[in-house]
C-alpha positions in Angstrom: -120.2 -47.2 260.8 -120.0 -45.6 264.5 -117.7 -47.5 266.8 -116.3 -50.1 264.2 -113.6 -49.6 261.6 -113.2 -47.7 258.9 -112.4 -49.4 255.6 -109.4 -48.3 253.9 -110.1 -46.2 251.1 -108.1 -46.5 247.7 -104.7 -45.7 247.3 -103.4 -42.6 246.1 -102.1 -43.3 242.0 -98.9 -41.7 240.7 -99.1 -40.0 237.1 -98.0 -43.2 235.6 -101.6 -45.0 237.1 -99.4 -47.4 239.9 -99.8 -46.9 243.4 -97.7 -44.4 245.4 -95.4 -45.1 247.7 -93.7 -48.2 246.8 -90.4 -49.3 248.4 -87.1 -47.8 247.1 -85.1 -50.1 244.2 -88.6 -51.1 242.3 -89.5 -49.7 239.2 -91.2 -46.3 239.4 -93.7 -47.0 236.9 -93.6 -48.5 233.2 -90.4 -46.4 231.9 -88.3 -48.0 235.2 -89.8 -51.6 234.4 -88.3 -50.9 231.1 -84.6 -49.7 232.3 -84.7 -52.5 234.5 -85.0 -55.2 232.0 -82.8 -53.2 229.7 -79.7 -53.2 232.0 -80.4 -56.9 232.8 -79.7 -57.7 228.9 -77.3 -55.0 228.2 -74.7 -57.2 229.2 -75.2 -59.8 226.6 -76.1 -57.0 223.5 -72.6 -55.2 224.4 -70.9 -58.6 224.1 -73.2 -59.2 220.4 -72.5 -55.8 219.4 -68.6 -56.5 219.9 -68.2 -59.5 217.9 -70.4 -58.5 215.1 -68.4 -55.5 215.0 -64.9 -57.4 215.1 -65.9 -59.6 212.6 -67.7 -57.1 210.2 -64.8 -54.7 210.7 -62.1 -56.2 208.3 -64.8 -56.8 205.9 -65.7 -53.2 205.6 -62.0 -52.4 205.7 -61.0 -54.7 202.6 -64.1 -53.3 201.3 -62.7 -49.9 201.3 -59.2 -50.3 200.3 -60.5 -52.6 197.3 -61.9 -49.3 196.1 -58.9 -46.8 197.4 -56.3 -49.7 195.4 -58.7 -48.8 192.4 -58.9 -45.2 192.2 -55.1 -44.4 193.5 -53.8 -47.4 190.1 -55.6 -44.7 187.8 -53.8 -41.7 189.1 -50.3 -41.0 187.4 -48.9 -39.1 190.5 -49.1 -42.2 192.7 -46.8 -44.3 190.7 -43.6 -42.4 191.5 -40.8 -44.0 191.1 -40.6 -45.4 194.6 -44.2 -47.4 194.5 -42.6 -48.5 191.0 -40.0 -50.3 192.5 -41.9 -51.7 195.0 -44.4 -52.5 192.7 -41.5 -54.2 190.4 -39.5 -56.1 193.4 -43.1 -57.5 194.3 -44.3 -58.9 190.9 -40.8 -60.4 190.8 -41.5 -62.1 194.3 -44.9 -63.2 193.4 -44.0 -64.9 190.3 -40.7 -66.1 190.7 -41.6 -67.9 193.8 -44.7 -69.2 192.8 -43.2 -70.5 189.0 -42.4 -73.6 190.6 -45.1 -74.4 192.6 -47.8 -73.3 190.3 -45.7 -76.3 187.7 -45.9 -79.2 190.7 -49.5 -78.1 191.9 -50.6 -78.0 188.1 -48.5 -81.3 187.0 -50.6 -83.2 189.8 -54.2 -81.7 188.7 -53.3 -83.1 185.4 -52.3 -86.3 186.3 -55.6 -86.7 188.8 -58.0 -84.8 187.1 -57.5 -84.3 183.5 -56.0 -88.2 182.8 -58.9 -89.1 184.9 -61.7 -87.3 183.3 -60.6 -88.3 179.6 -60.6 -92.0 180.8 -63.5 -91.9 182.4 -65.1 -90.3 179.9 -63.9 -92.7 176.9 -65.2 -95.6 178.8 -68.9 -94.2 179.4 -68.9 -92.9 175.6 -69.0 -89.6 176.1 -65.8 -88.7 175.0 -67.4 -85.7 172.9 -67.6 -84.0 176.6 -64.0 -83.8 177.4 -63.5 -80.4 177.1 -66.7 -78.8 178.5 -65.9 -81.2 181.7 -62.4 -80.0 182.0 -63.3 -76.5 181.6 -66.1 -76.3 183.9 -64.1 -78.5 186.8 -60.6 -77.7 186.3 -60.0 -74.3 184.4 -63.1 -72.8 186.1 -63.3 -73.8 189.3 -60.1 -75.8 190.6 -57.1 -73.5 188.7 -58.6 -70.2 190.6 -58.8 -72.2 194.5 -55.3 -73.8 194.1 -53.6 -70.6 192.5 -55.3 -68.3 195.1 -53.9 -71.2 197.7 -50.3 -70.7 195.7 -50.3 -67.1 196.6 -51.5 -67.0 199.6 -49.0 -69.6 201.0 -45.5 -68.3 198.5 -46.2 -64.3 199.2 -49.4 -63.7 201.0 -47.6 -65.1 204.3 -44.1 -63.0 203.2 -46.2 -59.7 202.8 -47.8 -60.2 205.8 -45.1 -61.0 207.6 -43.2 -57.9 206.8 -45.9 -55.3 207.3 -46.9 -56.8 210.5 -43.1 -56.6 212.1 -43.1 -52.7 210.4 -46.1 -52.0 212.1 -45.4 -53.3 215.1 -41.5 -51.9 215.4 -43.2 -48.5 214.4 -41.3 -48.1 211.1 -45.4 -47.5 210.2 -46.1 -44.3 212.3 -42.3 -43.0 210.9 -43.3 -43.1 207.6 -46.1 -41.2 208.3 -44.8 -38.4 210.6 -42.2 -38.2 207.5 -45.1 -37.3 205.3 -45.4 -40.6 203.1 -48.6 -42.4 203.1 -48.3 -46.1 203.9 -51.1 -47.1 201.2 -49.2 -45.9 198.2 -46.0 -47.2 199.3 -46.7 -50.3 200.6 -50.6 -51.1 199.9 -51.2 -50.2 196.4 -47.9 -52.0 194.9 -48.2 -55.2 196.4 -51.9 -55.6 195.4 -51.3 -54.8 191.8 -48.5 -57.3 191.8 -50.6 -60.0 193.2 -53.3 -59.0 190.7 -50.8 -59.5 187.3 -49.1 -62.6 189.6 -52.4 -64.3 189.6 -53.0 -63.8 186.3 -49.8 -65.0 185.4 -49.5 -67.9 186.9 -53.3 -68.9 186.7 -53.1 -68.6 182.8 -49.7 -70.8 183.6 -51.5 -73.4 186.1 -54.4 -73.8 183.5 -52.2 -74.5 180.6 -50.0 -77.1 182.2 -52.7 -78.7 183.9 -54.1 -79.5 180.7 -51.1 -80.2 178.8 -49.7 -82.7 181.4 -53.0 -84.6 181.4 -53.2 -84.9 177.6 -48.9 -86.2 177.8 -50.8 -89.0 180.1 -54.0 -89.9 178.6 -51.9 -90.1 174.8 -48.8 -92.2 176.3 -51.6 -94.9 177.8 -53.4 -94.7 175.3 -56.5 -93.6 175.8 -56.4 -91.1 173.2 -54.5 -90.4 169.6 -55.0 -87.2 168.9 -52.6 -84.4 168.5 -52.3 -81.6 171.2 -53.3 -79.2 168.6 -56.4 -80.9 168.3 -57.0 -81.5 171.9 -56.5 -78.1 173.2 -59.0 -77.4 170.3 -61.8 -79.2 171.5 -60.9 -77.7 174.9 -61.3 -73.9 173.5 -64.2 -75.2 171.6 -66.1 -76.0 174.6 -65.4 -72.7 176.2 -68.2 -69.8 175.7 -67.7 -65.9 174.9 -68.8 -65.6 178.8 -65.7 -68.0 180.1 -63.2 -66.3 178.5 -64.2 -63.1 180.3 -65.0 -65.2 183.6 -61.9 -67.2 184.0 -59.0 -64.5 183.3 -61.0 -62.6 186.3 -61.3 -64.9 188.7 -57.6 -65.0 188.0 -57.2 -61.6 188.5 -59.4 -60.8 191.4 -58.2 -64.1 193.6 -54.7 -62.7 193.2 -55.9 -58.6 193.8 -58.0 -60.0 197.6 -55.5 -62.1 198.4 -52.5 -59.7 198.2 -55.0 -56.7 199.3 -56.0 -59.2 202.8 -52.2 -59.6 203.9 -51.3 -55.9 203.6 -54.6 -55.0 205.4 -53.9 -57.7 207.9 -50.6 -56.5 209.0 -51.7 -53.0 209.2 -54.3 -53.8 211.3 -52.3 -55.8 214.1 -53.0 -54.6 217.7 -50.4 -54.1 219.7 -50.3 -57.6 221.9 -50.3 -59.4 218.6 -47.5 -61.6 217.4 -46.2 -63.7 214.7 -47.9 -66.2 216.4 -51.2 -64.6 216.5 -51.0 -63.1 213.1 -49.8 -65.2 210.8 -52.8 -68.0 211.3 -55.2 -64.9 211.1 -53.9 -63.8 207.8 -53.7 -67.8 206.8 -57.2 -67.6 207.4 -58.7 -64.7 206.0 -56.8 -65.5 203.0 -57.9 -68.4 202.3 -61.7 -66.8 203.4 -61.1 -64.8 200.6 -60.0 -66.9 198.0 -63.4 -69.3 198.8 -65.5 -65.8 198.4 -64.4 -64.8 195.9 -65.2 -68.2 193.7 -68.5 -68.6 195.4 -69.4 -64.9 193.8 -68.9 -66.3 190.7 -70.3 -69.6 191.2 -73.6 -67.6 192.2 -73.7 -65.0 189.7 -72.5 -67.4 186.8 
């Protein structure tokens, strides 16, 4: 209209369809809304990303070395006779020091469990079920926890102990600029001598347990007949499956176990300390030992 004002006309629009001209430090159009929000929570998905990452990391690592322990025990050229001694000084470790703890530990799950579960049992009338209970709650399940426990807290600590001060005084990296690779001379010894140790003195645990309970339950009492027949009725209750099941639980409780405390003092940083690594080793170990039974209990 002449002599009045003119109406604004609409604003000039970017590519992106927003206005032109808008202040600097806002968002030119939808991809710089998107960076903006991005780098407000980037923050807090670093920090998720690092502690999924610390935890997952010795998972993966144990995963690895499980299979590298594996394939290195089948080849001939890395027993030389070097990893044989190590291999032979660590068995005698593993076993000798836990003999006597696997016999108290053992003597007292007899004395609580088996004497307990035969009494029990006689007084409700189902006497006929002694052995099927003892093999599914003590051979089964409790032997594989308390000798995984044994070696974790006998050797497992001694292991990691010894690796961790190596790695830490360097002795590691001399090795290797010496041309000798850590994992067959430390590694892969140790965690075959923990696998036949845990055998050994699960087979050992499971046996006593059983045998001091029966001692009990026949002084009192409770039952008259022989040990022959007892541990009869015991393997009687057993199944093709359990004889298979409970020598490898055996087996692999003592192969994670031994295979966690080398990783874990191979893996120390270099702020870390007896103090910091032994209850991190204490605790993956016994991490490992609970996984390892609640595999079984789930695929059993």
């Amino acid at each position: 209209m002449t002599g009045g004002t003119v109406a604004p006309g609409p604003p000039d629009l970017s590519e992106d369809g927003l206005p032109e001209g808008l202040p600097e430090g806002l968002p030119d159009g939808p991809s710089g809304w998107l960076k903006a929000r991005l780098a407000r929570i980037r923050p807090a998905l670093a920090w998720i990303g690092r502690l999924t990452r610390h935890q997952v990391r010795f998972v993966l690592v144990l995963i690895g070395s499980a299979w590298g322990v594996v394939r290195e025990s089948m080849r001939p050229n890395s027993w030389r006779r070097t990893v044989r001694e190590e291999f032979r000084l660590c068995l005698r470790q593993v076993v000798g020091g836990g003999f006597l703890s696997t016999i108290v530990t053992a003597t007292l799950a007899g004395l609580m469990v088996v004497s307990q579960a035969v009494y029990w049992l006689g007084f409700a009338g189902m006497a006929q079920m002694t052995g099927s209970i003892l093999v599914s709650v003590l051979v089964r399940e409790i032997s594989p926890v308390l000798v995984g426990i044994i070696l974790l807290g006998r050797s497992g600590m001694l292991v990691l102990t010894e690796i961790g001060m190596l790695t830490l005084g360097g002795q590691i990296r001399a090795l290797q600029a010496q041309g000798m690779d850590p994992f067959l001379l430390l590694v892969l010894p140790r965690t075959c001598a923990f696998m036949v140790g845990g055998f050994t003195l699960g087979i050992l645990f499971a046996t006593n347990a059983l045998l001091m309970g029966f001692i009990i339950t026949h002084a009192s009492g409770v039952i008259t007949t022989s040990v022959w027949t007892f541990f009869a009725n015991v393997l009687a209750a057993m199944s093709s499956w359990d004889f298979l099941v409970i020598p490898l639980k055996f087996i692999l409780v003592g192969f994670f176990v031994g295979l966690g405390a080398c990783m874990t003092g191979l893996l120390v940083d270099a702020d870390d300390t007896i103090a910091t690594l032994m209850p991190r080793g204490f605790a993956r170990g016994i991490m490992t030992v609970m996984v390892v039974n609640i595999l079984f209990i789930l695929g059993g």
